[in-house]
C-alpha positions, 0 to 999 in steps of 0.5 A: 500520520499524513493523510492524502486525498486523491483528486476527485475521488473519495480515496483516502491514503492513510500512510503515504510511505506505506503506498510508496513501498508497495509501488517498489514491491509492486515494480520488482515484482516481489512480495511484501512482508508484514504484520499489518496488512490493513495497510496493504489490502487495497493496493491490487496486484501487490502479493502480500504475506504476514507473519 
């Protein structure tokens, strides 16, 4: 697990790939399906759906 710090700031991202698919989501303006949406939640405007 690759973990990246913002720089000053406290901001923790835990899974580096995980924020890059939600910037995609987010770009085309399409909602994300998963089963862990821990990993998902901090990420506004991101529409998120588990199964």
């Amino acid at each position: 697990m690759e973990k990246i710090v913002i720089a000053d700031t406290d901001v923790i991202i835990d899974y580096f790939s995980d924020i890059l698919i939600a910037g995609i989501c987010i770009t085309h303006d399409i909602p994300i399906i998963t089963r862990n949406t821990a990993h998902f939640s901090r990420i506004a405007r991101l529409q998120i759906f588990s199964y």
